[in-house]
C-alpha positions in Angstrom: -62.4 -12.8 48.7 -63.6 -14.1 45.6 -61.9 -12.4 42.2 -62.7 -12.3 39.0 -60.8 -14.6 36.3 -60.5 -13.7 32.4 -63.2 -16.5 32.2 -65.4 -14.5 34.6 -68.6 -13.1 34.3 -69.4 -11.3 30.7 -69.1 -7.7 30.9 -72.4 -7.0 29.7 -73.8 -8.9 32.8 -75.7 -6.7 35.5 -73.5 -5.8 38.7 -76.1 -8.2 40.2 -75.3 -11.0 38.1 -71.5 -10.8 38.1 -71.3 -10.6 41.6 -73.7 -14.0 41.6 -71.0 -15.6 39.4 -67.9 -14.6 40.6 -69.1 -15.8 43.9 -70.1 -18.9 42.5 -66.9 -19.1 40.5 -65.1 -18.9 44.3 -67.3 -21.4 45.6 -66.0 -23.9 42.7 -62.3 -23.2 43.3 -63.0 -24.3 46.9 -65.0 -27.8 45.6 -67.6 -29.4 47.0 -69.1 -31.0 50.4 -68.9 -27.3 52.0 -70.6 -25.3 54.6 -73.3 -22.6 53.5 -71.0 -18.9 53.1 -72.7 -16.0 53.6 -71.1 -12.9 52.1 -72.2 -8.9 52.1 -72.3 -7.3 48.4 -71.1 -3.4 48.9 -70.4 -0.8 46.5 -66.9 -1.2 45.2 -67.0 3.0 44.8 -68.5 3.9 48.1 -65.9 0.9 49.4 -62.8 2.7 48.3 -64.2 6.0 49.4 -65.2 5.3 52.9 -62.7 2.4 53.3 -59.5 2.5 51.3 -57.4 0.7 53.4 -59.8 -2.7 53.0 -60.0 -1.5 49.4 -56.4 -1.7 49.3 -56.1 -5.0 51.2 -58.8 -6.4 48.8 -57.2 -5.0 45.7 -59.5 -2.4 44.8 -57.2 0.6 45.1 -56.2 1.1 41.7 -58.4 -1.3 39.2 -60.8 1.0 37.4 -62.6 -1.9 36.1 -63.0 -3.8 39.1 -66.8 -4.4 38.9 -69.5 -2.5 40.8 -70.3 -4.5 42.9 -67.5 -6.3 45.7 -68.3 -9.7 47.4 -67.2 -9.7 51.1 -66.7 -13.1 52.9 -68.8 -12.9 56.4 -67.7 -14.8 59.0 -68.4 -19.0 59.1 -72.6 -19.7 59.2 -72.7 -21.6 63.1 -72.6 -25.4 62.7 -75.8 -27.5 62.9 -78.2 -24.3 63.1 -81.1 -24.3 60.6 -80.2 -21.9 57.6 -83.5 -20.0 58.1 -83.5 -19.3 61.9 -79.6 -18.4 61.6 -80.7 -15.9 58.7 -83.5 -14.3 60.6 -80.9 -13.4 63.4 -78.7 -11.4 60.7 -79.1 -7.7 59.9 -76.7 -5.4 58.2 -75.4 -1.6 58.1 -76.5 0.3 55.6 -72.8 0.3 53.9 -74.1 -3.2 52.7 -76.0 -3.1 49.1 -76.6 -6.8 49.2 -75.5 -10.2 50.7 -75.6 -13.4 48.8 -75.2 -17.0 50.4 -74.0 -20.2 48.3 -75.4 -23.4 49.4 -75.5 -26.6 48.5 -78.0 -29.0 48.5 -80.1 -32.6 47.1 -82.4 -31.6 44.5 -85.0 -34.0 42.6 -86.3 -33.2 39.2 -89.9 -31.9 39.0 -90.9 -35.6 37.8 -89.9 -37.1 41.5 -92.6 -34.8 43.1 -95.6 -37.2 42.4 -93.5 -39.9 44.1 -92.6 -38.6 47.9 -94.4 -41.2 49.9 -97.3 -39.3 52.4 -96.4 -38.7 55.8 -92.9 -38.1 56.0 -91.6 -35.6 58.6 -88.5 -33.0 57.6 -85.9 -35.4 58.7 -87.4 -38.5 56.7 -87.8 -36.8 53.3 -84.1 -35.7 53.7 -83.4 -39.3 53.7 -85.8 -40.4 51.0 -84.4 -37.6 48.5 -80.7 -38.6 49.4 -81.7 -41.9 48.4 -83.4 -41.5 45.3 -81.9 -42.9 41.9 -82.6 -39.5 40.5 -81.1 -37.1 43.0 -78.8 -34.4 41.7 -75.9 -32.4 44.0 -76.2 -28.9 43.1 -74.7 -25.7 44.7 -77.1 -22.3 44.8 -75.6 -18.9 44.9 -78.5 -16.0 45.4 -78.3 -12.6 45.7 -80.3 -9.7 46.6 -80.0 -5.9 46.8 -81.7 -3.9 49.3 -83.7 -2.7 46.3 -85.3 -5.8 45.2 -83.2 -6.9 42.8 -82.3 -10.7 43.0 -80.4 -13.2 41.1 -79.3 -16.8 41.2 -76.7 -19.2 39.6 -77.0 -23.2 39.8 -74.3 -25.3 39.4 -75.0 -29.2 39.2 -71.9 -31.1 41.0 -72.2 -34.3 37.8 -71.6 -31.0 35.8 -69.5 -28.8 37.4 -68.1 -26.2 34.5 -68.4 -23.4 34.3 -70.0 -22.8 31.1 -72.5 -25.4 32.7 -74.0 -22.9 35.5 -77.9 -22.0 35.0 -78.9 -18.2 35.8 -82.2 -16.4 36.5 -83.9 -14.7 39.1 -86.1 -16.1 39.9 -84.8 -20.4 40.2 -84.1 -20.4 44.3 -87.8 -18.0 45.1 -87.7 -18.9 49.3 -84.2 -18.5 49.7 -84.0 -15.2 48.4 -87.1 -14.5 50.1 -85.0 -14.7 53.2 -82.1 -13.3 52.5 -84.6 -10.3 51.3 -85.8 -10.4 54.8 -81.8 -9.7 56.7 -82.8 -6.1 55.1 -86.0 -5.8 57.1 -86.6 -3.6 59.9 
């Protein structure tokens, strides 16, 4: 369960947004060359109310500024299955606000698009970008709330600080789109 340091999130951040950095902060503590985690975002009220004794075993009994929203761990993604079939198998009860999922992955700057050679199937542009001069290691948290509401954090591994991690909404579009989609009927 990931917590929130004195260097954490501002307070003036949306529950959305601290709950994106605080998980991203976790992700950090653990370091890099990790599996994908997938984690359900609840309300930290509702939590204590319907659920003190997790509450309690999380550390939420008594904090009154423990933020709105709480990050829960889920269990470990399966090995080797493709992030977007394993997402469209997940659905959650309706105690669940949001989920979030941290990732990391091989990213090229905008400049490199021009340059992937034609023809390459999914398998052979993985090993093109991993071999590129330019590629950078970055870990993506995303968020979404059942209502729409997304958010992102990118943390480059060359610069991995925490004052260093990019923000927005909208910077990781088709994987929010799918974590969007675990709240589809």
């Amino acid at each position: 369960m990931p917590s929130e340091s004195p260097s954490g999130p501002p307070m003036a951040a949306s529950p959305l947004t601290r709950a994106v950095l605080e998980i991203d902060e976790y992700a950090s503590g653990l370091g890099w060359d990790r599996p994908a985690r997938l984690f359900a975002l609840v309300d930290t009220v509702r939590l204590r109310s319907d659920e003190p004794g997790l509450a309690a075993q999380l550390g939420l009994d008594s904090d009154d500024a423990a933020a709105p929203l709480t990050p829960i761990e889920q269990d470990e993604l399966p090995a080797g299955a493709p992030l977007d079939e394993f997402l469209a198998t997940v659905a959650w009860p309706d105690a669940v606000t949001g989920c979030a999922l941290t990732v990391e992955r091989l990213m090229l700057p905008p400049s490199a698009e021009g340059s992937v050679p034609d023809g390459l199937d999914e398998a052979g542009l993985a090993r093109w970008v991993a071999a590129h001069p330019d590629r950078q290691e970055v870990r993506m948290t995303v968020a979404v709330l059942r209502d729409g509401a997304r958010e992102s954090a990118i943390r480059l591994r060359e610069k991995d600080s925490p004052t260093e991690v990019l923000t927005g909404s909208d910077l990781v579009p088709g994987l929010a789109d799918a974590l969007a989609a675990t709240f589809e009927e």
